[in-house]
C-alpha positions in Angstrom: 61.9 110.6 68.5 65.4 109.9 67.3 66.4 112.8 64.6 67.5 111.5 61.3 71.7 112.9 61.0 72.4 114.0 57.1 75.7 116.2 59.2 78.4 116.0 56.6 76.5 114.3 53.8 77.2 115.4 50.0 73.7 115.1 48.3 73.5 116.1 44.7 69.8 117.5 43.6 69.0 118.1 40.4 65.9 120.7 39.2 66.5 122.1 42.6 66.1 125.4 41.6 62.3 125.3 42.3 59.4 123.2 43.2 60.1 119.4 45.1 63.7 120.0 44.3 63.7 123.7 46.1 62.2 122.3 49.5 64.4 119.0 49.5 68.0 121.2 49.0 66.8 123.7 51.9 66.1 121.1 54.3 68.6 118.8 53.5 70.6 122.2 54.1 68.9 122.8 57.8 70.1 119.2 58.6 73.6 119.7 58.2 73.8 117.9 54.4 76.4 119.4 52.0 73.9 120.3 49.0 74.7 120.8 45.2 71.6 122.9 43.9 71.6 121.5 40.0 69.3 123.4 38.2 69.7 124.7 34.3 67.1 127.6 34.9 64.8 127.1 32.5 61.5 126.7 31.7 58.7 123.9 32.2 59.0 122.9 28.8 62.9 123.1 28.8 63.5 126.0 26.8 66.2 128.5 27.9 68.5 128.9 30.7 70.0 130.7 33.4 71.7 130.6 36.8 69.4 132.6 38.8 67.7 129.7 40.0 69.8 127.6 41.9 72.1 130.8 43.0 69.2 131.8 44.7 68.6 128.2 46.3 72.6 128.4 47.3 72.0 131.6 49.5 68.9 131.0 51.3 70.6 127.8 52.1 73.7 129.9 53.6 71.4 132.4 55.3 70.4 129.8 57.3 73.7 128.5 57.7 73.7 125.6 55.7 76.3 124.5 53.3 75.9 124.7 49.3 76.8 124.8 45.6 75.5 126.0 42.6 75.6 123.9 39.4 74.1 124.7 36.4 75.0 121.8 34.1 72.0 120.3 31.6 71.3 116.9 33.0 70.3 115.1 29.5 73.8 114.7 27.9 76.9 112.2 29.4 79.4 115.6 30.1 76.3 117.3 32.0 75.8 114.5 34.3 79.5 113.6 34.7 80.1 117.2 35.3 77.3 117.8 38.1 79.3 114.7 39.9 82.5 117.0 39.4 80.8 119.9 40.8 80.4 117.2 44.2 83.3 115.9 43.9 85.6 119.1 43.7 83.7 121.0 46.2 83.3 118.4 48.9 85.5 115.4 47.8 82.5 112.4 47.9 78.5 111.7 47.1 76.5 110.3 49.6 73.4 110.8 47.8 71.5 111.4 44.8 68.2 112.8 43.9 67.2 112.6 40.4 64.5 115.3 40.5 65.1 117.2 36.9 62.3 117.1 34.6 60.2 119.2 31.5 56.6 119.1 30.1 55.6 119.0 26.8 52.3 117.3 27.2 50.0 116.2 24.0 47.8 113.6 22.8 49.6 110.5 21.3 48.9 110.6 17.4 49.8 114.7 18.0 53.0 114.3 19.8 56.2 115.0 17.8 59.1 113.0 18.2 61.2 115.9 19.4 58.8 116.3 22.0 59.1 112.4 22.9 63.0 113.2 22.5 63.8 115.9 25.1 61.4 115.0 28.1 63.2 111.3 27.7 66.4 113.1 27.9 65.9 114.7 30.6 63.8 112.7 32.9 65.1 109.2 32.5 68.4 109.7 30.3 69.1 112.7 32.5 68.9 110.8 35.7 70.9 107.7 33.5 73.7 110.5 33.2 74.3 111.9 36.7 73.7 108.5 38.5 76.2 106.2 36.7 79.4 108.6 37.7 77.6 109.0 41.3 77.5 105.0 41.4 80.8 104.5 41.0 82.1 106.7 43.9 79.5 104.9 45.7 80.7 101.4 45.1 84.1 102.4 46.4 83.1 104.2 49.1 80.3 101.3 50.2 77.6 103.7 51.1 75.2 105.3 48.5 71.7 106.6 48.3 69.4 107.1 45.3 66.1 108.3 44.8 64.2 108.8 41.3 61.3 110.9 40.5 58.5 108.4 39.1 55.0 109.5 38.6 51.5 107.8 38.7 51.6 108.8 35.1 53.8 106.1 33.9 53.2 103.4 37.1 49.2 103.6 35.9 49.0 105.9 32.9 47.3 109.8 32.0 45.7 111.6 29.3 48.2 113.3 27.0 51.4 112.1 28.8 53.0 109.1 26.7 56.4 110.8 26.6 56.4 111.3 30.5 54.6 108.5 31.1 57.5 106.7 29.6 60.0 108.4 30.7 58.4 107.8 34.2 58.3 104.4 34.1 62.0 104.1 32.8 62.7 105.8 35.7 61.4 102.7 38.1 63.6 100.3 35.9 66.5 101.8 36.3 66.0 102.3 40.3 65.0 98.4 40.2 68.5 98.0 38.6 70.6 99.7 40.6 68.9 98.7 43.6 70.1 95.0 42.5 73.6 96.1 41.6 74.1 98.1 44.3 72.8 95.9 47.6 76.0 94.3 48.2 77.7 98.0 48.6 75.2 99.9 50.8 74.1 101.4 47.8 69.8 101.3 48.3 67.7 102.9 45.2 63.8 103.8 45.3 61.3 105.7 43.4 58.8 107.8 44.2 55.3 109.3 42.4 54.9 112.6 44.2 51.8 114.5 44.0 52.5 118.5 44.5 51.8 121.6 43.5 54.9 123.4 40.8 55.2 124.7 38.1 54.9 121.9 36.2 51.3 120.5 37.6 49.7 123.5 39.2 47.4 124.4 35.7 46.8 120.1 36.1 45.6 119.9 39.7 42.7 122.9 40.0 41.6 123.4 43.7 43.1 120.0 44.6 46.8 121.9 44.2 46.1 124.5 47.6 46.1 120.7 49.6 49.4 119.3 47.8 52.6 121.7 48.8 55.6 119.8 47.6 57.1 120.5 51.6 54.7 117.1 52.2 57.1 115.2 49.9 60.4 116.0 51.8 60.3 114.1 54.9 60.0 110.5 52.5 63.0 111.8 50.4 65.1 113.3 53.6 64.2 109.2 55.0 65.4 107.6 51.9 68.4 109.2 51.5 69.6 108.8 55.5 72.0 105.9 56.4 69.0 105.2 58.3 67.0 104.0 55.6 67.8 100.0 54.2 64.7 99.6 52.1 66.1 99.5 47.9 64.5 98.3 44.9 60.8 99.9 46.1 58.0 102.9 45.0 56.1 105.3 47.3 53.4 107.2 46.2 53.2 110.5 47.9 51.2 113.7 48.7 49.5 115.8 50.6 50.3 113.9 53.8 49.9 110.6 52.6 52.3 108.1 52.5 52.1 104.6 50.6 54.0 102.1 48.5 53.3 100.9 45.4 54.3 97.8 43.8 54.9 95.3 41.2 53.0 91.8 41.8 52.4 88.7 39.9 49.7 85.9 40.5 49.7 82.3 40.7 48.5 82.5 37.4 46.9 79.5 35.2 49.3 76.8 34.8 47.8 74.7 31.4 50.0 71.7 32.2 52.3 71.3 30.0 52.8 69.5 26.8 50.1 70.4 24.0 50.3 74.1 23.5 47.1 75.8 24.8 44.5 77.4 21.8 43.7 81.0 22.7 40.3 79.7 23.7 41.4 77.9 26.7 43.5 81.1 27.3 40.4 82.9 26.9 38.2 80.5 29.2 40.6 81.1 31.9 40.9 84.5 32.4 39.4 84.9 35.3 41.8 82.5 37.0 44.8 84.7 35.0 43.7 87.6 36.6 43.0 87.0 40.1 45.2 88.8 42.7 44.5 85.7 45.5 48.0 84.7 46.5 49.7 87.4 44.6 53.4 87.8 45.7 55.7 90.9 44.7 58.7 89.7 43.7 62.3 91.3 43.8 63.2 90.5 40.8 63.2 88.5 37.9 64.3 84.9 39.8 61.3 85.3 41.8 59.1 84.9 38.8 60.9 82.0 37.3 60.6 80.2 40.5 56.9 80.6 40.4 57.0 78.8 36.6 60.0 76.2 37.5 57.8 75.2 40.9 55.2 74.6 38.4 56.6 72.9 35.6 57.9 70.4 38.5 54.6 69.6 39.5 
């Protein structure tokens, strides 16, 4: 088995002061990858800060003779994300690689949630990963080589209880993978997301005796892949946890076509349904043209 060479690679995490982002940093350390350890140091829900964190991260990365930065820059604002590319940039002169692992709770039933609480977790999930990505991006596109992976969650690919800021912010998140992963295929630039299931801070009170099976170290090896000049597969999701591996997608059917002309009442729309929702012949598309062919082809017909 051929090993996977990250030697000399600048990879930017950020929340990498614990949980997923703590094992990815030290093993992209062990494999030779020049590491910035982003992480504000503070709590699940956001609140607070501090540098202990990712210093802590930086040395057990040296201890093992590995090679890595601290930066403790906030994520969810334009100078915190241009800054953390500064940090990269300063220290090792280029980013290879970005993964957009930063994140908060603050969980609560829908007609409970306040809109400060919708505010920051958008912030920081899917405006935070917004932020560091776009300067990363364009050192990428001049450079022709770049690698980004984003932190969905089954929360916003298929919904949970309590979760409509994350859930949105997660599924932001998969947009603006599938956008860069567009925009970025003609300069070696791939972008993915994943849905990790794994015990932190943030989702051991969710898991109960499920979280002793789910150590985030199970996550790693897809992220350490994705990241490698190895890896040529963009514009996808992988669910992932506890030793399983699996991709998730996006597909659309055949459909109902209703021929054209008169405009269909809902009741033929209703009548039809089952026809409208059958996954026979499905196709997942790669983008939006792949779709349109689908109506043109039929509209021709």
């Amino acid at each position: 088995m051929s090993k996977i060479n990250l030697e000399g690679h600048v990879v930017v995490v950020t929340g990498a002061g614990g949980g997923l982002g703590r094992t990815y940093a030290l093993e992209l350390g062990r494999r030779g990858a020049k590491v910035i350890v982003n992480d504000l140091g503070g709590s699940v829900d956001g609140s607070g800060e501090g540098t202990s964190m990712a210093d802590a991260v930086v040395e057990e990365i040296k201890a093992a003779g590995g090679d890595a930065i601290a930066d403790y820059s906030s994520v969810s604002s334009p100078e915190g994300g241009e800054a953390i590319i500064a940090t990269a940039l300063q220290a090792y002169g280029t980013v290879d690689a970005v993964i957009n692992n930063a994140g908060v709770l603050r969980d609560k039933s829908f007609t409970k949630l306040l809109p400060e609480e919708l505010e920051i977790v958008l912030d920081v999930h899917l405006k935070g990963a917004f932020y560091v990505s776009q300067p990363a991006f364009r050192v990428m596109k001049e450079k022709g080589f770049g690698r980004f992976v984003f932190t969905s969650s089954a929360a916003g690919l298929l919904g949970n209880f309590g979760q409509t800021n994350y859930g949105a912010a997660k599924m932001g998140l998969v947009g603006l993978s599938n956008v860069l992963a567009q925009e970025g295929a003609k300069y070696n630039v791939t972008a993915n997301a994943i849905a990790p299931i794994a015990r932190t801070r943030m989702t051991e009170s969710l898991l109960g005796p499920l979280a002793e099976s789910l150590d985030p170290k199970y996550v790693t090896p897809l992220v350490i892949y994705l990241i490698s000049s190895e890896c040529e597969y963009t514009h996808e999701v992988f669910s992932v946890g506890g030793g399983r591996y699996a991709r998730m997608f996006v597909g659309v059917t055949p459909g109902w076509y209703s021929g054209g002309g008169d405009i269909p009442p809902a009741e033929a729309v209703r009548d039809q349904m089952n026809n409208i929702r059958s996954t026979n012949d499905f196709i997942i598309p790669e983008g939006i043209g792949d779709e349109m062919r689908i109506l043109a082809k039929m509209l021709k017909e």
